[in-house]
SEKEVO-779441 format. One record per residue (C-alpha): residue number from 1; residue in three letters; chain; x, y negated, z negated. Coordinates in nm, 3 decimals, decimal comma, always signed. Each point is the difference from the previous one (the first is absolute). Layout:
NODE resi resn chain east north up
NODE NUM Ala A X Y Z
...
END
This chain:
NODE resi resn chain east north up
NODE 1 Unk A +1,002 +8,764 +3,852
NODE 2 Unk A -0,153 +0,287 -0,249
NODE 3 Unk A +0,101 -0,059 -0,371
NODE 4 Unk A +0,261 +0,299 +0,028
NODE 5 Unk A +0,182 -0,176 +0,310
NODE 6 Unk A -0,012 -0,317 -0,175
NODE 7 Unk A +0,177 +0,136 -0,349
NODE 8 Unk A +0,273 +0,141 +0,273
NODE 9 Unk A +0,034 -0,296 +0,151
NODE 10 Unk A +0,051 -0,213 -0,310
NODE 11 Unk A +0,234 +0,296 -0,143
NODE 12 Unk A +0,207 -0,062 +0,302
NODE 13 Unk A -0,001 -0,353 +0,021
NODE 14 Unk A +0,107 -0,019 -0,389
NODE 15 Unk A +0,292 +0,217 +0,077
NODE 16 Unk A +0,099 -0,182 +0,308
NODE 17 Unk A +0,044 -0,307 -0,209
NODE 18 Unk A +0,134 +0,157 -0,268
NODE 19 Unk A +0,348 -0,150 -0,176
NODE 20 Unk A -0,044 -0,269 +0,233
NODE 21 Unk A +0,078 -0,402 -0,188
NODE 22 Unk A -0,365 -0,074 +0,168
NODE 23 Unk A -0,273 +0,160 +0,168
NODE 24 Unk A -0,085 -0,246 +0,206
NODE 25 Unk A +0,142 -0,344 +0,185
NODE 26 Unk A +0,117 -0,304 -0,254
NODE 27 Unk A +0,300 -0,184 -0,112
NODE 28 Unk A +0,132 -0,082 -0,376
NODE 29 Unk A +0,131 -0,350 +0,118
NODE 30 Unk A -0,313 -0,053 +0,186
NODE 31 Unk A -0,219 +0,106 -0,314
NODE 32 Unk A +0,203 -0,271 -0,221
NODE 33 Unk A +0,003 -0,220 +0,211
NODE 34 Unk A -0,431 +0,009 -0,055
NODE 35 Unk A +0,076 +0,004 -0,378
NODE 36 Unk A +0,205 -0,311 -0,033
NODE 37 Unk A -0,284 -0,179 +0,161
NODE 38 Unk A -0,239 +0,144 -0,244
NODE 39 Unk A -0,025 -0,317 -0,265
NODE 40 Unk A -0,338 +0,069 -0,142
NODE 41 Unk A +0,060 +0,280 -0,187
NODE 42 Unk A +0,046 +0,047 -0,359
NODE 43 Unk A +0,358 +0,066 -0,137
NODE 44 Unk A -0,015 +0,348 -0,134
NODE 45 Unk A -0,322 +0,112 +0,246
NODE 46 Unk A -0,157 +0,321 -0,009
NODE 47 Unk A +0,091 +0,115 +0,336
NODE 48 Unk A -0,175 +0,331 +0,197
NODE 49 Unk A +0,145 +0,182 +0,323
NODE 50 Unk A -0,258 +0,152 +0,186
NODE 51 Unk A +0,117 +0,296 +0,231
NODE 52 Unk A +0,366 -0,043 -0,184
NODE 53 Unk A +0,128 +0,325 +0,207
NODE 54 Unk A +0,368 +0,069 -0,149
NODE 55 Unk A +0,017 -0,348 -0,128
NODE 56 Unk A +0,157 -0,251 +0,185
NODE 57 Unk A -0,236 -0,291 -0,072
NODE 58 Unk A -0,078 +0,128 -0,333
NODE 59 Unk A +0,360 +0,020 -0,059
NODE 60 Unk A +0,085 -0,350 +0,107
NODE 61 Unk A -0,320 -0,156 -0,149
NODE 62 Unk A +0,185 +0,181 -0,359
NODE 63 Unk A +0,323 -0,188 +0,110
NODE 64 Unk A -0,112 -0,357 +0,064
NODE 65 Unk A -0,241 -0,037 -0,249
NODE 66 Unk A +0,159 +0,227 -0,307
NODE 67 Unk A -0,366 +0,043 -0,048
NODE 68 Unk A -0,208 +0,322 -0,006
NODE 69 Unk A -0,086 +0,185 +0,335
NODE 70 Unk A -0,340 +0,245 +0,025
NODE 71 Unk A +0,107 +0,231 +0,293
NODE 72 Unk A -0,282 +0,171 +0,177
NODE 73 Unk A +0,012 +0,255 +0,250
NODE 74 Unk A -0,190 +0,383 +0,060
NODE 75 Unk A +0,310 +0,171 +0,113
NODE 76 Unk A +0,130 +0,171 -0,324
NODE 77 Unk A +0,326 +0,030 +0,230
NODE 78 Unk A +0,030 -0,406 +0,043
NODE 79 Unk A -0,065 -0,107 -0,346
NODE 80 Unk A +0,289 +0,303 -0,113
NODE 81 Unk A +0,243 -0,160 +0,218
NODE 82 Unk A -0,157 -0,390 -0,148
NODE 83 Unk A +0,088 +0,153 -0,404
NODE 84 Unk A +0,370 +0,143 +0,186
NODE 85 Unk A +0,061 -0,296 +0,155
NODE 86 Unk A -0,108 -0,264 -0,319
NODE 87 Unk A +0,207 +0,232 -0,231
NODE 88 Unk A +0,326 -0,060 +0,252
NODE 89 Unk A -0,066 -0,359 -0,006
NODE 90 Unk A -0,041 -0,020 -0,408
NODE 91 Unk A -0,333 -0,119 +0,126
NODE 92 Unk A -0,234 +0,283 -0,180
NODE 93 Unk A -0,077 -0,279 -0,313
NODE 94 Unk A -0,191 -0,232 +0,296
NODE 95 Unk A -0,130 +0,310 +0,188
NODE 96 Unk A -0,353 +0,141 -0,053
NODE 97 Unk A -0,076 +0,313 +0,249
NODE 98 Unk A -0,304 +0,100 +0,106
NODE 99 Unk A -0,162 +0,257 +0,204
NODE 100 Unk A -0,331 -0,086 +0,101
NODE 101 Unk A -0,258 -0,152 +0,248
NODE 102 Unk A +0,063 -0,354 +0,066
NODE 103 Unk A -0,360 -0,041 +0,082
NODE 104 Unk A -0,141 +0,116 -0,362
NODE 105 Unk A +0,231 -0,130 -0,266
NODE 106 Unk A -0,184 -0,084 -0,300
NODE 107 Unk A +0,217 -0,296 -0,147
NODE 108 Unk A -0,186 -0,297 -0,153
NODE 109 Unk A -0,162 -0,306 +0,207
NODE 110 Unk A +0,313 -0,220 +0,032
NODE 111 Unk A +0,248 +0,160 -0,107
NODE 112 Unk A +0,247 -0,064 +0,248
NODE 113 Unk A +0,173 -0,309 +0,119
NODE 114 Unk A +0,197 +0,129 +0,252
NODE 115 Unk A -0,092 +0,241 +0,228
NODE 116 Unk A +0,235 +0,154 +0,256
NODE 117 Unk A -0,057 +0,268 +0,315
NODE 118 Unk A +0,193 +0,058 +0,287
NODE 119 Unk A -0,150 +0,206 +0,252
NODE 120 Unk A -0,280 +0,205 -0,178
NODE 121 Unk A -0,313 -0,235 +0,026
NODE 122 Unk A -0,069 +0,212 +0,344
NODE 123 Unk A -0,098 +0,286 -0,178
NODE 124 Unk A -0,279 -0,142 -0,157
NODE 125 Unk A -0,046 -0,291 +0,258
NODE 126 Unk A +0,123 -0,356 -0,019
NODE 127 Unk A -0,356 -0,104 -0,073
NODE 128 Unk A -0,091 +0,227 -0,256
NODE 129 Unk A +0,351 +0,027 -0,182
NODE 130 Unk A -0,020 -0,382 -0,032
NODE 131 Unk A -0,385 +0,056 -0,202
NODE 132 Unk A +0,153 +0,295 -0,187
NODE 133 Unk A +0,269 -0,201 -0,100
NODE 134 Unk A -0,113 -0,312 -0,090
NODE 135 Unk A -0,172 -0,005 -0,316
NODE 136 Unk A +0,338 +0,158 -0,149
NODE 137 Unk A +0,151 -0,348 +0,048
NODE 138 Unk A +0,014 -0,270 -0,260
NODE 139 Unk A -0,157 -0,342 +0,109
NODE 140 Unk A +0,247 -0,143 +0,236
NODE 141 Unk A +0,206 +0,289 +0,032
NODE 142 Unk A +0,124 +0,118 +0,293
NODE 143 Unk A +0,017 +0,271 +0,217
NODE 144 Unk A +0,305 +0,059 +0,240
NODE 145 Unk A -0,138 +0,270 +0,273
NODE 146 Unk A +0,163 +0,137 +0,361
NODE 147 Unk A -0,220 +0,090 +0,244
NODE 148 Unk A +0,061 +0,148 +0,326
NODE 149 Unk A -0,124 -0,271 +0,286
NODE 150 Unk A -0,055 -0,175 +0,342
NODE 151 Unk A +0,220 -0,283 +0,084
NODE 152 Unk A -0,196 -0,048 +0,354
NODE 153 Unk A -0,323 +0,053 +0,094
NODE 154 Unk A +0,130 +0,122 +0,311
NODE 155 Unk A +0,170 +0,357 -0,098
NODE 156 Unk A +0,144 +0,227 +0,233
NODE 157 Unk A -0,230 +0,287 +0,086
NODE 158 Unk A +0,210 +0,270 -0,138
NODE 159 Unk A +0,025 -0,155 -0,381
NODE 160 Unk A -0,331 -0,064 +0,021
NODE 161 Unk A -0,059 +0,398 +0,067
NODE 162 Unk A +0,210 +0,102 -0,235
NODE 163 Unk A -0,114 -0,201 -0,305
NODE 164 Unk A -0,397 -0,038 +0,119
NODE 165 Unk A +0,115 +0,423 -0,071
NODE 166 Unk A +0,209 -0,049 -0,313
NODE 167 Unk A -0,177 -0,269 -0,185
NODE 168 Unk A -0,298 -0,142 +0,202
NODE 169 Unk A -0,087 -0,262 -0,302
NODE 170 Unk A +0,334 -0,184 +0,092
NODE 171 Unk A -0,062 -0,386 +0,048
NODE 172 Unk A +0,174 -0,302 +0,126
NODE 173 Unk A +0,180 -0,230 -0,262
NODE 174 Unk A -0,331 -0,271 +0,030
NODE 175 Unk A -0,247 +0,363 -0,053
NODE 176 Unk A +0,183 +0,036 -0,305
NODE 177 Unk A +0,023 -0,329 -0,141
NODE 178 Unk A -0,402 +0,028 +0,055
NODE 179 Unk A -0,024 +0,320 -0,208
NODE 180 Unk A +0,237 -0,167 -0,223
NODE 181 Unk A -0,228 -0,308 -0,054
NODE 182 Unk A -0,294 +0,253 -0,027
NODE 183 Unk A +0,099 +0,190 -0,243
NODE 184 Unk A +0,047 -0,337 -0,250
NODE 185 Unk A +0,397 -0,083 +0,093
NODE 186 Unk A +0,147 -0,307 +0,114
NODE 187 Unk A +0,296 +0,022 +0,193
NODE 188 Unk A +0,322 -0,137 -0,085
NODE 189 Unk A +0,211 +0,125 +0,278
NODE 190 Unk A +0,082 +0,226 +0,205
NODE 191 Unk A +0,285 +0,140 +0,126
NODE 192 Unk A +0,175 +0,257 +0,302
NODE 193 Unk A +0,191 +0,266 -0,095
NODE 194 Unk A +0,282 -0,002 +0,272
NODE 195 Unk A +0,039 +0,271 +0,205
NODE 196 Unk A +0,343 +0,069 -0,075
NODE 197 Unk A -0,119 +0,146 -0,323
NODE 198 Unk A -0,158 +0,277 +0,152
NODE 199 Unk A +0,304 +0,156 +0,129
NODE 200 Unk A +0,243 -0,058 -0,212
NODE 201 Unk A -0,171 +0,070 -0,347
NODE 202 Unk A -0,290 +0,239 +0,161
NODE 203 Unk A +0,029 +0,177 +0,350
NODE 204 Unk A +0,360 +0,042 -0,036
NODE 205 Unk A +0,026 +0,197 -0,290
NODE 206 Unk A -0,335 +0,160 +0,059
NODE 207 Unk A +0,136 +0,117 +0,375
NODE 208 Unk A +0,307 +0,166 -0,239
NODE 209 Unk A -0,227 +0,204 -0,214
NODE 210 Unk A -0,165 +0,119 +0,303
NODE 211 Unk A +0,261 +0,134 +0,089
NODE 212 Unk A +0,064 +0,175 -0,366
NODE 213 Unk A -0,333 +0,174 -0,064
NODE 214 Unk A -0,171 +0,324 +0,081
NODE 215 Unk A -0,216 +0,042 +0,247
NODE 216 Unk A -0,367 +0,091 -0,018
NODE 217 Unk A -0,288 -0,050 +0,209
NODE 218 Unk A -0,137 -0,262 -0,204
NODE 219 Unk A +0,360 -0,152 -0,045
NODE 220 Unk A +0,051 -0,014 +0,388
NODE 221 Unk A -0,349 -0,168 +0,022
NODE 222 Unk A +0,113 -0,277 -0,221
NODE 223 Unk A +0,329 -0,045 +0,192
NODE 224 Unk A -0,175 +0,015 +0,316
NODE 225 Unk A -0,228 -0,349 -0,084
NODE 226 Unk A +0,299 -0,156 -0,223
NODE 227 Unk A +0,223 +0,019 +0,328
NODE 228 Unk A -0,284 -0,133 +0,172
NODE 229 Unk A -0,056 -0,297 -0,253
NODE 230 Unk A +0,372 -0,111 -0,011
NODE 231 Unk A -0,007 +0,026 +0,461
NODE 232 Unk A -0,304 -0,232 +0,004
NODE 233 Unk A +0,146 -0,219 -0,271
NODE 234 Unk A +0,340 -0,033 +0,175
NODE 235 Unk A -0,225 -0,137 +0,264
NODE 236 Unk A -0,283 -0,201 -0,121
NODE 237 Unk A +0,149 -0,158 -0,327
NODE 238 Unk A -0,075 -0,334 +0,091
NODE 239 Unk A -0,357 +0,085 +0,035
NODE 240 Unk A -0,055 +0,169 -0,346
NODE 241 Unk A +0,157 +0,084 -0,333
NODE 242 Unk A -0,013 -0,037 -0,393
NODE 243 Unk A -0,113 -0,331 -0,109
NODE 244 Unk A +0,044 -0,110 -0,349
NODE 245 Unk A -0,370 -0,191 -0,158
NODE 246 Unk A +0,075 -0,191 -0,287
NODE 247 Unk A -0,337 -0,066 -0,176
NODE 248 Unk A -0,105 -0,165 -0,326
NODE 249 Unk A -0,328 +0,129 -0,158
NODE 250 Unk A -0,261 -0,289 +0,102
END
């Protein structure tokens, strides 16, 4: 894809998602359910969301903690809609946007005890996010990452197409407990998101703004693989989806 196509094709993408609660699959009761279980952490702890789109982890990290949230994302259009949606929630004081690369933030060697991400790692890698990433985290602080993944090693040949396509560095669950081990982490759990939470809190309301926006070639190109992605997960859901890695920094 030339550079030109590719700007289009993020452009696109952004404003397919935009005004949506998330930009990609997960669940609040889901996500707090991980926090409750989180006993190693400091009481005020200087938490980071990686990826934070609009805000919904950043949001409810603010909220269960009542400690400070650093919101990253590139999309000047996401981290507007994060500072809209803190200032609704009287949540702006715990709130700090910013736009930037997730992959070059120059914050000091452990400064971070809690680091959240839900969904993003894939644009750097799993791998390679997890090495970015980890010398931002205070000893024995942890990192709470989803990660698109295998269930089976026996995938049906059409999600296999479609993803070896879409993101060819995909692993199984065990592949990424491996990277996760390799890059310095022990794990501490790990956890499914159901697949229930893609359609009600993603595909669903994503399907409706489909339906809202204008089309453009590069729009209709987007729509054309998204409708694709939520046919092949209606099938194959059992075989792959978002799985939660707990890690503490080893």
């Amino acid at each position: 894809m030339s550079t030109e196509n590719q700007t289009d094709y993020i452009a696109a993408l952004t404003n397919l998602h935009r005004g949506l609660d998330r930009k990609g699959p997960g669940d609040s009761d889901f996500s707090r359910n991980i926090l409750s279980n989180l006993s190693t952490l400091p009481l005020k702890p200087r938490i980071a969301d990686l990826g934070c789109g609009s805000g919904a982890g950043a949001l409810l990290l603010a909220q269960h903690y009542q400690s400070t949230v650093m919101a990253v994302d590139a999309s000047s259009v996401f981290i507007a809609e994060l500072k809209a949606r803190a200032k609704q929630l009287g949540l702006e004081h715990l709130i700090m946007p910013i736009q930037g690369d997730m992959a070059k933030l120059d914050w000091a060697v452990g400064s971070v005890d809690l680091l959240w991400s839900e969904g993003a790692a894939y644009n750097l890698g799993f791998e390679q996010a997890l090495k970015i990433w980890r010398s931002l985290l205070a000893n024995s602080g942890v990192a709470v990452i989803s990660e698109l993944s295998w269930f089976t090693d026996n995938v049906p040949e059409p999600a296999i197409a479609f993803w070896q396509k879409a993101y060819p560095m995909m692993g199984t669950e065990i592949e990424n407990i491996d990277r996760a081990h390799r890059s310095d982490f022990s794990i501490l759990s790990t956890h499914r998101l159901p697949s229930q939470a893609w359609w009600v809190n993603y595909y669903e309301p994503l399907r409706e703004r489909m339906q809202q926006i204008e089309i453009t070639p590069s729009t209709q190109s987007v729509i054309r693989e998204t409708e694709e992605e939520m046919r092949l997960f209606e099938k194959f859901s059992d075989s792959y989806g978002y799985t939660f890695y707990v890690l503490q920094a080893a």
